[in-house]
TORNU-297648 format. One record per residue (C-alpha): residue in three letters; x negated, y negated, z. Coordinates in steps of 0.02 Angstrom, whole numbers, plus 32768, in hexadecimal, padded with zeros to 4 digits. Layout:
ALAXYZ/...
END
This chain:
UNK800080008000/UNK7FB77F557FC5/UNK7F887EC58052/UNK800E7E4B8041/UNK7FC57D978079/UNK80467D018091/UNK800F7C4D809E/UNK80687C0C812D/UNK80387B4080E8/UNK80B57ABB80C3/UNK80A37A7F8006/UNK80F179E98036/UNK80B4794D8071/UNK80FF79098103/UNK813278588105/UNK80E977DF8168/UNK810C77AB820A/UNK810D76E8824C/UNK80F476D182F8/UNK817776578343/UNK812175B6837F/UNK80EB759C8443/UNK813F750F849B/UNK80BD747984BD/UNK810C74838571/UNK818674E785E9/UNK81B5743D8633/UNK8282743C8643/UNK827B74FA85D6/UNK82F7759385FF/UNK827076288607/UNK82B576DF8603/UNK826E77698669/UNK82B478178643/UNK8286789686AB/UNK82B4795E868B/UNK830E79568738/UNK826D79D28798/UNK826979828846/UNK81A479568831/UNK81DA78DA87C5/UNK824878648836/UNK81B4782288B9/UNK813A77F98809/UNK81DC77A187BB/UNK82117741885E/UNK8154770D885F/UNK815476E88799/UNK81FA767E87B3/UNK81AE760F885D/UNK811D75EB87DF/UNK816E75BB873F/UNK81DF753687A1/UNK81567503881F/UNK80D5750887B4/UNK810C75028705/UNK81AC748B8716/UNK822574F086D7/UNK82DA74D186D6/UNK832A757C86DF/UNK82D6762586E3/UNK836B76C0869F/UNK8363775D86DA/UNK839E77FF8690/UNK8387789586B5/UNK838D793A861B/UNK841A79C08631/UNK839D7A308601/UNK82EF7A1C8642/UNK82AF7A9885A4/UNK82FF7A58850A/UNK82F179B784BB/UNK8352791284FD/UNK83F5791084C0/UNK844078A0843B/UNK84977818849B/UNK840E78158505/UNK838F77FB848A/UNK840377698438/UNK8413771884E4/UNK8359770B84E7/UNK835276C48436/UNK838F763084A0/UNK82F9762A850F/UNK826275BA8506/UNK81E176478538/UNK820776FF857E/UNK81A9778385FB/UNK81DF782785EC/UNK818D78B3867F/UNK81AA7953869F/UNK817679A78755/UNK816A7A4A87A7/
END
């Protein structure tokens, strides 16, 4: 029986990708933080938050947390963030 080889590569090129632009400042900004709901992740996210408004001057700091700490964010959550100036996302164990 003959050795059957596959190529496993993409033909394709993919297309490019533009990173979004980073804010100048956080001043007055909504920041996101999305966490995958593991309990490690509250005390660094508390700590993030106290920073960003102490710190950073940010106006309001959102927090949500995934249903599903192994699959992706959902859809509403990921447009909600489209809103946001700058996001964190953390997972902990």
């Amino acid at each position: 029986m003959p050795l059957i080889v596959l190529d496993p590569s993409f033909e394709e090129e993919p297309a490019a990708a533009t990173l979004p632009t980073r804010p100048s400042s956080l001043v007055g900004a909504t920041v996101g933080i999305i966490s995958n709901g593991k309990a490690n992740t509250r005390p660094f996210f508390d700590h993030l938050e106290q920073l960003l408004r102490d710190e950073w001057g940010v106006a309001e700091v959102v927090r949500r947390v995934k249903s599903n700490y192994s699959a992706p964010a959902e859809r509403s959550l990921i447009d909600e963030a489209a809103g946001w100036a700058v996001m964190f996302a953390g997972v902990g164990d």
